[in-house]
C-alpha positions in Angstrom: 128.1 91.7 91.4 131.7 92.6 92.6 130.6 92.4 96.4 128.1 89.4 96.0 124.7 88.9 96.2 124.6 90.5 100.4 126.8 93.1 101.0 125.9 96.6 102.8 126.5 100.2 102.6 125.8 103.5 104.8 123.5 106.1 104.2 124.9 108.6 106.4 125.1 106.7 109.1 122.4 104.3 108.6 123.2 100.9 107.7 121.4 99.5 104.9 121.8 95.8 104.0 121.5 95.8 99.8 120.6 92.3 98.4 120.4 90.3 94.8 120.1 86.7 96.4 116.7 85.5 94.8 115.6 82.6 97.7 116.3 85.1 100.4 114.3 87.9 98.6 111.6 85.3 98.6 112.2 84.4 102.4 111.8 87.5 103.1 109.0 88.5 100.5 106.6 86.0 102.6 107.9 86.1 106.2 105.4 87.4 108.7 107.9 89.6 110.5 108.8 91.3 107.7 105.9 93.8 107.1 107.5 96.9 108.0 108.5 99.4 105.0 111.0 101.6 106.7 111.9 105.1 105.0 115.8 105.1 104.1 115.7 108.7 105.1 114.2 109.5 108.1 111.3 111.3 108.2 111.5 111.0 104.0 113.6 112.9 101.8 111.0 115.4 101.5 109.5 116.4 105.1 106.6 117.7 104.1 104.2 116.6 106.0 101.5 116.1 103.4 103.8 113.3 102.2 103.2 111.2 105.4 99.8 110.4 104.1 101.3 108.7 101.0 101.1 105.0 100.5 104.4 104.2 100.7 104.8 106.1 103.8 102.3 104.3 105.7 102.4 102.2 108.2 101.9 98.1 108.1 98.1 98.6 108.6 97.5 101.8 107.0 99.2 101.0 104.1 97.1 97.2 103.6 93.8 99.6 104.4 95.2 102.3 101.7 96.2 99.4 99.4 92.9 97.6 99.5 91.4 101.2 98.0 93.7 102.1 95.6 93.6 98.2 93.9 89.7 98.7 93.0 90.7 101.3 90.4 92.4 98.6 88.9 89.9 96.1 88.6 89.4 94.6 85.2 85.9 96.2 85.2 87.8 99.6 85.7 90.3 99.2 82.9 87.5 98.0 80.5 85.8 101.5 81.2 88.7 104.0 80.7 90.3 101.5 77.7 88.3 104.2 75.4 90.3 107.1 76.8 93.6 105.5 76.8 92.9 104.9 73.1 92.1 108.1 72.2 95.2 109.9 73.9 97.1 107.3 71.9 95.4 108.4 68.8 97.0 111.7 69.4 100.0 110.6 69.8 99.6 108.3 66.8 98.9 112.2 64.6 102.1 113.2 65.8 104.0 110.9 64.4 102.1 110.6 61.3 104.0 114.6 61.5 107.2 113.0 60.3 108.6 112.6 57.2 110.7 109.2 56.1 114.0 110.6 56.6 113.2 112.4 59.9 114.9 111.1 62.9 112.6 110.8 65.3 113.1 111.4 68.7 110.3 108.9 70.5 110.9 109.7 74.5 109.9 113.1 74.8 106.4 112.3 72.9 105.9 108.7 75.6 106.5 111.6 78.6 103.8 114.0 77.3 101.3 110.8 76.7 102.0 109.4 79.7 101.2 112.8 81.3 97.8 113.1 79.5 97.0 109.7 80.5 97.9 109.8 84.0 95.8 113.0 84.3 92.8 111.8 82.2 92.3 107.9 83.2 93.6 108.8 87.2 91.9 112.0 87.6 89.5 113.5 85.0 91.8 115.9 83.9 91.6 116.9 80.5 94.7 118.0 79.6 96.2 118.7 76.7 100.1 117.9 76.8 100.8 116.0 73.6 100.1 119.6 71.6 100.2 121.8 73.9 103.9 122.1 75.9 102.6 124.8 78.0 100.1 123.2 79.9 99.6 123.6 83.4 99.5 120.5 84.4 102.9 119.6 82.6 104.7 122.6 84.0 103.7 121.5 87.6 105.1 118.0 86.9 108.1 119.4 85.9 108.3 121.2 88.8 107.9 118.3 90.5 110.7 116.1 89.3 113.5 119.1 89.1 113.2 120.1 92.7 116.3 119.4 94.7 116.7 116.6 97.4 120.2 116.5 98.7 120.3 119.6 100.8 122.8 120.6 103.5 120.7 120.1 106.4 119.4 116.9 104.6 122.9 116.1 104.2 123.7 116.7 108.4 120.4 114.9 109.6 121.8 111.5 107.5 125.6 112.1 109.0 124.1 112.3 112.4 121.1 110.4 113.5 121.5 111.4 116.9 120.4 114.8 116.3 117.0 113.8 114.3 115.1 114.5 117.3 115.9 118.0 117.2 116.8 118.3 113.3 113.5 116.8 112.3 111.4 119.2 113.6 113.0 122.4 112.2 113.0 120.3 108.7 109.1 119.9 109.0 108.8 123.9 109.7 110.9 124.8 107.2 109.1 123.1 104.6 105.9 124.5 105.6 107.2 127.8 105.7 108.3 127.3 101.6 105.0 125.9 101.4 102.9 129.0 103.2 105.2 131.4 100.4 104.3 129.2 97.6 108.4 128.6 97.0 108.4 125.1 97.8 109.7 123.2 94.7 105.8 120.8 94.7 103.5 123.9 95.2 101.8 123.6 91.3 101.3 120.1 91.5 99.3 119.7 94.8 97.5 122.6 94.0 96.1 120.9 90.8 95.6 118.0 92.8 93.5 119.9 95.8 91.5 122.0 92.1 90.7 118.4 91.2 89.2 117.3 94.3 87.2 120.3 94.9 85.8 120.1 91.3 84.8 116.8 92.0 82.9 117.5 94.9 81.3 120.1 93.7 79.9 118.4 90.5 80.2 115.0 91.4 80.5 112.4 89.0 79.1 108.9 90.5 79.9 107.2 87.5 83.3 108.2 86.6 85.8 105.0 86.6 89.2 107.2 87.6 91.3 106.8 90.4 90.3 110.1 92.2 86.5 108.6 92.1 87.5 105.5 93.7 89.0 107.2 96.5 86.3 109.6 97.2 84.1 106.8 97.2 85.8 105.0 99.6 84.7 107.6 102.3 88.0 106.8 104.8 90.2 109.3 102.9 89.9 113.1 104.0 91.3 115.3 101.3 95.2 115.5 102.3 94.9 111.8 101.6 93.1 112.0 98.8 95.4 114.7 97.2 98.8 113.4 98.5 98.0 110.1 96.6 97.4 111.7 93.5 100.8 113.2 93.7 102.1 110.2 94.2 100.3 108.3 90.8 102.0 111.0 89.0 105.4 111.1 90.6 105.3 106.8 90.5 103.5 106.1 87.2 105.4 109.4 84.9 109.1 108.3 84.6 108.3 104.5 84.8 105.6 104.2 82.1 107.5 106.6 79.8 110.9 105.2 80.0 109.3 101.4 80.0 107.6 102.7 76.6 111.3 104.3 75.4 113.5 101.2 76.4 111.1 98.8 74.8 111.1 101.0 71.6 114.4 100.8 71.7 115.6 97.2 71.9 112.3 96.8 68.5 114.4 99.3 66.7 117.8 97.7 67.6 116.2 93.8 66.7 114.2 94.2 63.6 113.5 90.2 64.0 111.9 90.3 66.6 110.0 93.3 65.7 108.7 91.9 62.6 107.6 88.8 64.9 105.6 91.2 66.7 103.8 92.6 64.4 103.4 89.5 62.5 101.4 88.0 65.8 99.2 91.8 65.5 98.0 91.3 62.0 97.3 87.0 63.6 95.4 88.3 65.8 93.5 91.1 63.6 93.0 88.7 61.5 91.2 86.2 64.1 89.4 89.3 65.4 89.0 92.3 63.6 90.9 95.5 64.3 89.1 96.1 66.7 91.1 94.9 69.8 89.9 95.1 73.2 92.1 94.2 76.8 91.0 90.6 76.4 92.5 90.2 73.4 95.8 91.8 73.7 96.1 89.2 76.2 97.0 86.5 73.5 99.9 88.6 72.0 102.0 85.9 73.9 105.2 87.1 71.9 104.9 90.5 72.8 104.3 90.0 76.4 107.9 88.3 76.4 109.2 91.1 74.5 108.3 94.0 77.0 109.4 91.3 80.1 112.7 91.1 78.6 112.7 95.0 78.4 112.2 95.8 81.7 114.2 93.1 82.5 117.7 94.7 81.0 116.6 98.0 81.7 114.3 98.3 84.5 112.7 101.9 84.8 112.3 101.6 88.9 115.7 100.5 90.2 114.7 99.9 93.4 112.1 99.1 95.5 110.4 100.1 98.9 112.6 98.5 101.3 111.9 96.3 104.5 112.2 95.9 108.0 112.0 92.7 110.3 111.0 92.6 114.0 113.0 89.5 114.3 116.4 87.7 112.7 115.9 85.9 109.8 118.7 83.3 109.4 119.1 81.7 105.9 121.3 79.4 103.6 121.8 80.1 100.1 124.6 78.7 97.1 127.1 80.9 96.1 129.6 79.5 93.2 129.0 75.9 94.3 129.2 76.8 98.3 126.5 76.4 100.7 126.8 79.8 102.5 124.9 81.1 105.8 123.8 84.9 106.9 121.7 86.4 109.6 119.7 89.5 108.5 119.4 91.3 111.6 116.1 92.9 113.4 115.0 96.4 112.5 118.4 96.5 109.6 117.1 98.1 106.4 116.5 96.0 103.3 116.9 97.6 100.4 116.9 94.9 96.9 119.3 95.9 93.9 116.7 94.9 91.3 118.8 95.9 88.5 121.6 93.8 89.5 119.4 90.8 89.8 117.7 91.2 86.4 121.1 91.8 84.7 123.5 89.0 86.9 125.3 86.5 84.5 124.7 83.9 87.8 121.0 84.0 87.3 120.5 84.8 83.5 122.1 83.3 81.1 123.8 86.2 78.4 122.0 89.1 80.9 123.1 91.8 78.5 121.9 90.1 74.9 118.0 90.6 74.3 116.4 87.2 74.2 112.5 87.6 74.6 112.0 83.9 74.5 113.7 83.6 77.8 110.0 84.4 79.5 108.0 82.2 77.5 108.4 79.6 80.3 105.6 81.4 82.0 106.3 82.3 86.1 108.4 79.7 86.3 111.4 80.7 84.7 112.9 77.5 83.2 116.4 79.1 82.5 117.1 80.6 86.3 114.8 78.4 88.2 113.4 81.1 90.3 109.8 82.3 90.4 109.7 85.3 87.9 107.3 87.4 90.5 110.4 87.3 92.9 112.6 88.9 90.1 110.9 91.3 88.5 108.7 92.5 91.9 110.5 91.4 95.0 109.7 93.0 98.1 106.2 94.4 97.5 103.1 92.6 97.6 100.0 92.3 95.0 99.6 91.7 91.6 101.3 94.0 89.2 99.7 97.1 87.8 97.4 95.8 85.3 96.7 98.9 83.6 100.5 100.0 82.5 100.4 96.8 81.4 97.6 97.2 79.4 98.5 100.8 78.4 102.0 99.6 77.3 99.8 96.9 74.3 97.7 99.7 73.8 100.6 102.2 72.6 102.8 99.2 71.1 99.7 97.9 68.9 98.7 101.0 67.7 102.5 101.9 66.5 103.2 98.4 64.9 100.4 98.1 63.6 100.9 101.3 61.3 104.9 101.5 61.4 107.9 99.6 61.6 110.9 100.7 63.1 114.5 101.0 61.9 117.3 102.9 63.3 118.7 106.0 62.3 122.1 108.1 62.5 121.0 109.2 66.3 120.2 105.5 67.5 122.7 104.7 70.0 124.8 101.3 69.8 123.9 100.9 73.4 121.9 103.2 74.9 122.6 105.9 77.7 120.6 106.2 80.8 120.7 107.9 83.8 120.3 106.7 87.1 118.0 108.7 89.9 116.8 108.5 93.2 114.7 105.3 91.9 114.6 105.3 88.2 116.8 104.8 85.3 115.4 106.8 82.6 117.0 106.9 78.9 120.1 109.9 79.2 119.7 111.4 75.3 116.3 110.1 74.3 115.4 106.7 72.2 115.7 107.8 68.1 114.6 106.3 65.3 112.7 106.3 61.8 109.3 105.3 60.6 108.2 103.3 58.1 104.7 103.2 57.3 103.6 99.7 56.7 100.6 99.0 57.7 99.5 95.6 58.4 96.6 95.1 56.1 
């Protein structure tokens, strides 16, 4: 970290305090002042006005209300009930692979995109698309649309330069957008209007028994339908890039460390052997090795770079070590905190050899024996709850399935050390994740 673990920048002329000090991210993490989840743009990137209702948008109270919704279609009832579907998109994935000869190079991060699509749509929505073999879709032309619209626009640009204006600047932004919205030109038209097609449907033939996230909100009866929709939008736009790129960078580092790839699926065919091949959410749980295997994935290459950032109402003075010397700060009141998670999950002063793959660094459980800080604060500082259960579930699911047919090896496209490209967010793999399959099943 050439700056150290505090430093700040400008956004426009904002100041934003950026930080990869673990003890302060946990001061922070559970101080009672330090609720608010300030937008580093005013008014959001994107001002339309839909988005406001989004979770992440919210304010203090809203956003616990919202939260305490959204979390029951998580519940380990819920991912019991959609396990079947998740299975069966992964099935389909599993037949196109089975498409590939020996010798074929095989490109695996455009086919984790289209699943993650179909299982976004199907387990969060109903939707039964049909992405995986089908490119032309609907729904995966209007997520497309979604993620190549442009942010960085001229008056976008202006209202960050000069905050004084925001009271006029603001306004005009907001019309604007609705305007584009009105025409149909605005760059998320397709995907909201799939969104608003699935809540209608599901009003109209309503489906009491359905375990999707859509159901859970409608049966919440607090959400009207802008809500409901603009939430939807937001599983997509949160769960498509960091599911699929989790799935590619994990797939990567098996194919670049056959050891511990053949310890992987050595503790499958354990546990298929204890259990049958049958293998429900339970049981993945024991794969202890694997667990470490995706941790230290998303550890050296973390799909979501950056978290929603916080505010305090108060200062917050603190003491930390840096290289031996006990060092003081003062965060001030209403400063925005942003935390530069990839730069603490890949600093040489809180993991040893950051950049070498070791999985049995997380075998210590949440304490982390090797940087003495709890693992929760590293991997999910800022944000509160437990992690998403069901991509956790999803990634075993789609790992399984593939080691338990295949193993991996590289190819002439495998890249000594992979490319990526950093977004708004994300980091998502620049030229794809390559590599051949052997079929090998474990018996």
């Amino acid at each position: 970290m050439q700056f150290g673990p505090i430093c700040g920048y400008y956004m426009g002329a904002k100041p934003v305090i950026l930080l990869a000090e673990p003890s302060l991210i946990h001061s922070i993490q559970v101080h009672p002042d330090f609720l608010d989840r300030p937008r580093r743009v005013p008014g959001g990137i994107n001002p339309d006005p839909n988005r406001a209702k989004m979770l992440g948008n919210l304010g203090v109270s809203e956003w616990k209300d919202l939260r305490g919704i959204l979390d029951k279609a998580f519940s380990p009832k819920k991912l019991k009930a959609i396990q079947q579907n998740v299975q069966e998109l992964i099935n389909t994935f599993m037949s196109k692979l089975a498409l590939a000869e020996p010798a074929d190079s095989v490109n695996f991060y455009p086919l984790y995109q289209n699943l993650t699509l179909d299982l976004i749509g199907k387990t969060g929505f109903g939707i039964d698309s049909d992405i995986q073999t089908n490119p032309n879709d609907a729904l995966k032309r209007a997520v497309d649309q979604e993620f190549s619209k442009a942010t960085g626009t001229s008056l976008l640009k202006f209202f960050l330069c000069f905050p004084e204006f925001h009271g006029v600047l603001q306004p005009i932004r907001v019309v604007w957008e609705k305007v584009k919205i009105r025409l149909g030109i605005a760059g998320h038209s397709e995907l909201w209007k799939l969104g608003r097609k699935a809540v209608l449907e599901r009003q109209i033939n309503p489906q009491p028994d359905a375990t999707d996230l859509l159901q859970v909100m409608l049966d919440s009866g607090k959400l009207d339908e802008t809500s409901i929709v603009a939430n939807s939008v937001l599983f997509f736009e949160a769960g498509f890039e960091t599911l699929s790129a989790g799935l590619a960078f994990i797939t990567y580092l098996m194919v670049k460390h056959p050891e511990a790839q053949e310890k992987v699926r050595a503790e499958i065919g354990d546990l298929i052997e204890k259990n049958g091949a049958k293998l429900d959410c339970y049981k993945l749980k024991q794969l202890k090795f694997l667990d470490q295997c995706i941790n230290e994935a998303l550890r050296m290459y973390p799909p979501q770079t950056t978290f929603i950032g916080r505010s305090g109402s108060t200062d917050i003075f603190h003491e930390y070590e840096l290289n031996g010397k006990q060092m003081k700060c003062v965060i001030p009141a209403n400063v925005h905190i942003q935390v530069g998670l990839n730069q603490i999950l890949n600093s040489d002063a809180i993991w040893e050899s950051p950049r070498s793959f070791i999985p049995e660094r997380h075998a210590g459980g949440a304490q982390n024996e090797e940087t003495k800080h709890d693992q929760k604060s590293l991997f999910n500082p800022l944000e509160v709850g437990d992690e998403c259960a069901s991509v956790n579930m999803t990634l075993k699911m789609m790992l399984v399935s593939l080691f338990i047919s295949y193993r991996l090896v590289p190819s002439d496209e495998t890249e000594d050390d992979i490319a990526v490209i950093y977004k708004t967010a994300t980091m998502t793999p620049k030229n794809g994740v390559f590599g051949k399959l052997i079929f090998d099943p474990i018996s």
